[in-house]
ZAGUZA-485475 format. One line per field, with one value per residue (C-alpha): residue in three letters; z, y, x. Coordinates in nm, 4 decimals, m for minus. Example, Ala and Ser with C-alpha at 12.3 -4.5 7.8 and 13.67 -1.06 7.14 Angstrom:
<pts>
residu <- ala,ser
z <- 0.7800,0.7140
y <- m0.4500,m0.1060
x <- 1.2300,1.3670
</pts>
This chain:
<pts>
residu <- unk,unk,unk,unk,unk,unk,unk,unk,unk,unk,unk,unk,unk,unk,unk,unk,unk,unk,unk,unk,unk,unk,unk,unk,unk,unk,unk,unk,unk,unk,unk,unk,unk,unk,unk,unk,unk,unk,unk,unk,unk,unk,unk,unk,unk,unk,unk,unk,unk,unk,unk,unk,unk,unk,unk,unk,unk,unk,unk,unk,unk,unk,unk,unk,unk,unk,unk,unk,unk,unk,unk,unk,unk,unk,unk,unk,unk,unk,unk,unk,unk,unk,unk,unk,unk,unk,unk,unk,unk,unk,unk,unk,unk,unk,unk,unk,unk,unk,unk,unk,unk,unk,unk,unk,unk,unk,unk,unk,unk,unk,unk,unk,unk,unk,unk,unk,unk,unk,unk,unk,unk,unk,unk,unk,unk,unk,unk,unk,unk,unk,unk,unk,unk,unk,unk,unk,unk,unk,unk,unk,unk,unk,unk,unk,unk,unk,unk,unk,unk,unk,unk,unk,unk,unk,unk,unk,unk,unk,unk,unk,unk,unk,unk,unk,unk,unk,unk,unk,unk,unk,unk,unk,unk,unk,unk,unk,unk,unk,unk,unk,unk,unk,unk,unk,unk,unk,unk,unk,unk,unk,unk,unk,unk,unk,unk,unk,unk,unk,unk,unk,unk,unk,unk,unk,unk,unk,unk,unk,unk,unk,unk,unk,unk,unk,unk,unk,unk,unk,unk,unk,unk,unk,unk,unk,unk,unk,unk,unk,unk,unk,unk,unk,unk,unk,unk,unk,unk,unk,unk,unk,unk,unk,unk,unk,unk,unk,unk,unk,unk,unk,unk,unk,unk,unk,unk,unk,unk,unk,unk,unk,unk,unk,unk,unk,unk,unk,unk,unk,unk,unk,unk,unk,unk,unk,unk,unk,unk,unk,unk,unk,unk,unk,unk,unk,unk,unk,unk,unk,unk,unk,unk,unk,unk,unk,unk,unk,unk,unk,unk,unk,unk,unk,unk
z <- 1.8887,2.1362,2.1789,2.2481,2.2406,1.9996,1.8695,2.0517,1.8489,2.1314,1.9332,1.7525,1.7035,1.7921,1.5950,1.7507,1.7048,1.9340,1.6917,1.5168,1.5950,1.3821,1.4804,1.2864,1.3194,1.4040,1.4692,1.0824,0.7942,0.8072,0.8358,0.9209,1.1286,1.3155,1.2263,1.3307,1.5891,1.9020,2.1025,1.7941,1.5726,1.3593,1.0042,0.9256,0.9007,1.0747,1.0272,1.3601,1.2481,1.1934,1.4694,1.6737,1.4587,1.3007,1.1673,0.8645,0.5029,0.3354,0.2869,0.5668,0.5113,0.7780,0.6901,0.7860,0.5018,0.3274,0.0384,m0.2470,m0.5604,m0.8745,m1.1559,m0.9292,m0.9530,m0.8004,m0.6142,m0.6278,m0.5159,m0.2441,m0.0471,0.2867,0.5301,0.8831,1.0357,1.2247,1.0613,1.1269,1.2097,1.1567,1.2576,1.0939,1.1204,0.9971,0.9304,1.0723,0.7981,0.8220,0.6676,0.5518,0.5172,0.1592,0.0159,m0.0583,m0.3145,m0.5218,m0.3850,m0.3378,m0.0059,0.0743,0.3067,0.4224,0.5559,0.7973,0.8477,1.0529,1.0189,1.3486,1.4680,1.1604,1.0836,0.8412,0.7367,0.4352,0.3492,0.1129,m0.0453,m0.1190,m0.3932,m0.4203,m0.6145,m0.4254,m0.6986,m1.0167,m1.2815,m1.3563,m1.2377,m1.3698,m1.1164,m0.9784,m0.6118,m0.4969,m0.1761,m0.0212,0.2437,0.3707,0.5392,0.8196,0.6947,0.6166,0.4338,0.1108,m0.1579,m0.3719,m0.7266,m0.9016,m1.2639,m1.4855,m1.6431,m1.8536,m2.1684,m2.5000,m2.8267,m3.0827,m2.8364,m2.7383,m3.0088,m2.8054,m2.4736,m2.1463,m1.9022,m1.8578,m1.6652,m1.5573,m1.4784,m1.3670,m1.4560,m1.1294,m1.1725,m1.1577,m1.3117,m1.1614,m0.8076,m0.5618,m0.4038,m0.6984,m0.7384,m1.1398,m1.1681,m1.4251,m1.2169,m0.9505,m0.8731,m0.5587,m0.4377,m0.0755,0.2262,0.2833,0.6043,0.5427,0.1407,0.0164,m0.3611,m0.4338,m0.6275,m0.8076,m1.0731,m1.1421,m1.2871,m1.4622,m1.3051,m1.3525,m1.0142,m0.7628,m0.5579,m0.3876,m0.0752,0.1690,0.4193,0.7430,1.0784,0.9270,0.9158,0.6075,0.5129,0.1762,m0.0100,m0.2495,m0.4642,m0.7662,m1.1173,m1.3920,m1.7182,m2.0134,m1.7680,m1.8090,m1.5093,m1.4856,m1.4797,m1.7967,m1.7240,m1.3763,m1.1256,m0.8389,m0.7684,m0.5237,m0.4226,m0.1667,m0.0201,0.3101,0.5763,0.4476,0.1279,0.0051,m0.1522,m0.3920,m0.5483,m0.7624,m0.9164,m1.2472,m1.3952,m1.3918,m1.4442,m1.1726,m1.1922,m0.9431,m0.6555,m0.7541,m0.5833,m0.6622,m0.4487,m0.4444,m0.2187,m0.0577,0.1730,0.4461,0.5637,0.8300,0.8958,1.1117,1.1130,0.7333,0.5900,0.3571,0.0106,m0.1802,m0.5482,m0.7393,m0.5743,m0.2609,m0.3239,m0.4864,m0.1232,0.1008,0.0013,m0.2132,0.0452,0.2515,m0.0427,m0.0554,0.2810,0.2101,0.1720,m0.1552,m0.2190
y <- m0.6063,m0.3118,0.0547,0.2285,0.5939,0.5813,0.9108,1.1031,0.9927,0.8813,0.6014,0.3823,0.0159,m0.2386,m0.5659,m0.8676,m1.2809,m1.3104,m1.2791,m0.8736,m0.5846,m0.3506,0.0018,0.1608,0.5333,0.5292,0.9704,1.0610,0.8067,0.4944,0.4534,0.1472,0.3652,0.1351,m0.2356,m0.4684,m0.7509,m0.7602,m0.5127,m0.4019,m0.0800,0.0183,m0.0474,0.2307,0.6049,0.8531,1.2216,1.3411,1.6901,1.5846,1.3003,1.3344,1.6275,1.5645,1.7804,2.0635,2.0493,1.9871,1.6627,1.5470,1.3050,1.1369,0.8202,0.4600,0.2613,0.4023,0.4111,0.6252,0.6087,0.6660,0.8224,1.0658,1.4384,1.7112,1.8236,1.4626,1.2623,1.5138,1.5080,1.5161,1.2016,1.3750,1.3044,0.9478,0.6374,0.3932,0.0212,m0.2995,m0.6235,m0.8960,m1.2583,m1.3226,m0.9429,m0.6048,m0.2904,0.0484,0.3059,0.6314,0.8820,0.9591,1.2455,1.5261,1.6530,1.3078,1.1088,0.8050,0.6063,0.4393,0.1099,m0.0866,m0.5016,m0.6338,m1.0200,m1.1631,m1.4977,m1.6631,m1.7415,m1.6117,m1.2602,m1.2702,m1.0345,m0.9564,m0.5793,m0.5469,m0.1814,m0.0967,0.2098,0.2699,0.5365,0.6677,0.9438,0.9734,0.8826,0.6574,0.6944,0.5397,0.4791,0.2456,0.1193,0.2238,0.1149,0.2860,0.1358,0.4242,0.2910,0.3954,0.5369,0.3535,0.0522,m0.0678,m0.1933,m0.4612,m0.5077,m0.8034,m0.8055,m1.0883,m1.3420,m1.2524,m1.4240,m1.3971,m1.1794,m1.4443,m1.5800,m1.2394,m1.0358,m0.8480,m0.6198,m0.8599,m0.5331,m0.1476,0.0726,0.4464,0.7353,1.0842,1.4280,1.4045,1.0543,1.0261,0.6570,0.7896,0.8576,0.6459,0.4954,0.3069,m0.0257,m0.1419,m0.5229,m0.7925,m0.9631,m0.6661,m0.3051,m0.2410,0.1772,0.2743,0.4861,0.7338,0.9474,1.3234,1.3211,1.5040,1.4451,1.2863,0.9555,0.7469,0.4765,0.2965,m0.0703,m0.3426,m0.6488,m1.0011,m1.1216,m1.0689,m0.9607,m0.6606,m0.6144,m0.3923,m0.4692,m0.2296,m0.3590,m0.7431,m0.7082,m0.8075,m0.6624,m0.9039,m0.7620,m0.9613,m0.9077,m1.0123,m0.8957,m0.9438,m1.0199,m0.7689,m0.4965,m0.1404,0.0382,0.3353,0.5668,0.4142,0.0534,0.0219,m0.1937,m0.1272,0.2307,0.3100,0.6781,0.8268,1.1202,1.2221,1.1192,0.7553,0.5552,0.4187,0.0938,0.1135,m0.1326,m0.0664,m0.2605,m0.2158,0.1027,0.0431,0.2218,0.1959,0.2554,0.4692,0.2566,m0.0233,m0.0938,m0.2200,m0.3868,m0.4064,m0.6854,m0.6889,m1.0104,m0.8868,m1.1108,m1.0337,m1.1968,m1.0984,m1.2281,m1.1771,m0.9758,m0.7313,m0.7390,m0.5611,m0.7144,m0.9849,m1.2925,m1.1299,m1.1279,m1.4958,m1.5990,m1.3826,m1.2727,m1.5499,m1.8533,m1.5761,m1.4559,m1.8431,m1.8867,m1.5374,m1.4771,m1.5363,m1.4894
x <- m1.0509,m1.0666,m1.0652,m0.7470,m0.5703,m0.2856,m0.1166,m0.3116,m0.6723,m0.8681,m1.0590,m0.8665,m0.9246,m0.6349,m0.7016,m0.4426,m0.4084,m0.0967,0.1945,0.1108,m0.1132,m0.3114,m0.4302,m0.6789,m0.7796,m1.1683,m1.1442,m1.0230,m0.9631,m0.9562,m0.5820,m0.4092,m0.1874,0.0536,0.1126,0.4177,0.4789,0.3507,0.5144,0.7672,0.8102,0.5722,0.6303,0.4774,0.5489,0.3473,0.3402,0.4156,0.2882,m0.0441,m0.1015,m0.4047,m0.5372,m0.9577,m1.1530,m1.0937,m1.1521,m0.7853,m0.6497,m0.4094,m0.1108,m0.1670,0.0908,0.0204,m0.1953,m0.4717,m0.7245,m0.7137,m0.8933,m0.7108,m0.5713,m0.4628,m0.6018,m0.6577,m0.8492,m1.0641,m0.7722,m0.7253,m1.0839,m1.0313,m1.1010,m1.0674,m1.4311,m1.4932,m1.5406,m1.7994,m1.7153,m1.8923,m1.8485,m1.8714,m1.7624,m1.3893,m1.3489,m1.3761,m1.5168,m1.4073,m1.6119,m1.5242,m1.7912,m1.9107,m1.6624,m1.8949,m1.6512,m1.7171,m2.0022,m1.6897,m1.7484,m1.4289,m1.3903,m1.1303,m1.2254,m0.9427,m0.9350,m0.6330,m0.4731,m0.5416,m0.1575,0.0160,0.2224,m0.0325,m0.3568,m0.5910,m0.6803,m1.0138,m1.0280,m1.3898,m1.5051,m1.8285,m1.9633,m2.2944,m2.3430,m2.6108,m2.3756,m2.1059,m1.7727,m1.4112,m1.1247,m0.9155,m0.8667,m0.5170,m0.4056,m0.0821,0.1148,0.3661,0.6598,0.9020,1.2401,1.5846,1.4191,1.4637,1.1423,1.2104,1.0000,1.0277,1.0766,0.8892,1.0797,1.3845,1.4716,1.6302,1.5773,1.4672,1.2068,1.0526,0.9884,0.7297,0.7794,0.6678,0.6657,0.6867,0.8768,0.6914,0.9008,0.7529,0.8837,1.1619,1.2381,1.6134,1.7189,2.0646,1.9884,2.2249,1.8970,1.7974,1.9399,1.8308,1.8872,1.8609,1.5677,1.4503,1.4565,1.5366,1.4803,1.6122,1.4777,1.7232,1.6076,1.6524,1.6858,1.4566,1.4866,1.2060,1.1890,0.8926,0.8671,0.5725,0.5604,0.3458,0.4399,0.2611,0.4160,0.1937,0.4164,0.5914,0.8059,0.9950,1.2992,1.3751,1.5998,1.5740,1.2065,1.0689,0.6943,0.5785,0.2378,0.0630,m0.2377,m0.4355,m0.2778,m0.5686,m0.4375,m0.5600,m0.7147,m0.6407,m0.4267,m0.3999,m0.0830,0.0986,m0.0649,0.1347,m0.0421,0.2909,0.4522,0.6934,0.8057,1.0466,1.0901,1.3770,1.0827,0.9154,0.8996,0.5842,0.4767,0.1551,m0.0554,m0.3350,m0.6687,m0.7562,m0.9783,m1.3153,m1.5983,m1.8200,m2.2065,m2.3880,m2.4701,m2.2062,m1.8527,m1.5369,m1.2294,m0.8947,m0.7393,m0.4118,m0.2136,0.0624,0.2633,0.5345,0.9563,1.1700,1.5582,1.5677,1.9264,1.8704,1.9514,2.2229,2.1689,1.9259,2.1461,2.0377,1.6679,1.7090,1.8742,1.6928,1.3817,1.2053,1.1587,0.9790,0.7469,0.7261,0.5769,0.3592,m0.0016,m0.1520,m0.4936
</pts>
């Protein structure tokens, strides 16, 4: 790890094994603000408009990939996270700590371990609820990605009428969802929703999905996120535990931990695998993904 200026924050942290990089904001946040190969693009989207701005008491979409704590709300989703983070190291793993939101008594941290001479990392999302009484909320960890990709969400298992009498998964619209827009792609076996730069129709669907599983595709680059799915817990937001939204500028790809309630001086964690291909083609329909994408989700991260 070491200290470096990037988007005009003059302490970041730059975390490296020799294949991918990860830049952390240490000024505002934390934000995982840049992450790719070695000398690459950045995966991630970053709001030019705010780069290199700290301080102030409004919330700040700052892009890159970040911790919320949900159902979302306002104004507690909203608290502000411009004022510098403290860092600890620790063997395996670097902690990035958020100072307590005075608006909710929530201290947020992020843990980064790398896979020594893999595309590969692990992203822990720490709540913990410093306050006098007990608070329920999910971790919800964001991952907001540069323009003119595509997300892929795998569907579980599809089978026949006689056999399932019972619904196996859920679908969550919100109040713009458009099932019609041209950037959806609704297959037998995945939903596929595409980037498209300067569109400004905005698009979300959330999902309950028992695959682990969740990725997104950009200039052959293929960014794979997996994470724990418990069986019986209670999401939030219409049970979905994946949600993807778009908007003309980036396209984010969510994940989310179960609701808990959390007792004053307790934590909770949310943990999410990366894993990083280049070379891979991007997928038009479920044959695609089949061809394309699963041997790489294959050869992922699982926890």
């Amino acid at each position: 790890m070491e200290i470096v200026e990037y988007g005009g924050w003059p302490t970041c942290y730059r975390l490296f094994n020799g294949i991918i990089e990860l830049i952390v904001t240490g000024d505002v946040g934390p934000h995982l603000i840049h992450f790719g190969f070695i000398g690459e693009d950045n995966e991630f989207w970053v709001n030019q408009e705010v780069q290199g701005v700290t301080g102030g008491d409004e919330w700040l979409p700052f892009g890159g990939h970040y911790l919320r704590h949900a159902p979302e709300a306002f104004p507690r989703t909203y608290a502000p996270a411009n004022s510098p983070v403290r860092v600890e190291e620790h063997p395996g793993f670097v902690r990035f700590i958020q100072p307590v939101e005075t608006l909710t008594g929530i201290e947020k941290a992020l843990d980064v371990e790398l896979v020594p001479d893999k595309a590969q990392l692990k992203v822990t999302h720490w709540l913990r609820n410093t306050g006098v009484w007990p608070v329920e909320m999910a971790p919800w960890g964001l991952s907001v990605m540069a323009p003119n990709g595509k997300a892929i969400v795998p569907l579980p298992p599809r089978g026949s009428h006689g056999g399932n009498l019972l619904p196996t998964s859920s679908i969550v619209l919100w109040a713009y969802t458009d099932m019609a827009d041209r950037r959806w792609y609704w297959g037998s076996k995945y939903i596929m929703l595409q980037q498209e730069a300067g569109n400004a129709k905005k698009q979300k669907a959330g999902y309950r999905v028992p695959d682990n599983w969740v990725a997104y595709i950009r200039d052959h680059h293929l960014f794979v996120k997996t994470f724990e799915f418990v069986p019986g817990a209670t999401y939030t937001d219409m049970a979905a535990n994946i949600e993807t939204y778009t908007d003309g500028a980036m396209l984010e790809v969510e994940t989310l931990g179960p609701l808990t309630v959390v007792e004053p001086g307790a934590s909770v964690s949310h943990i999410e695998a990366w894993s990083l291909f280049k070379d891979v083609p991007e997928p038009e329909n479920d044959v695609d993904v089949d061809a394309y994408i699963l041997p790489k989700v294959s050869e992922s991260l699982f926890l």
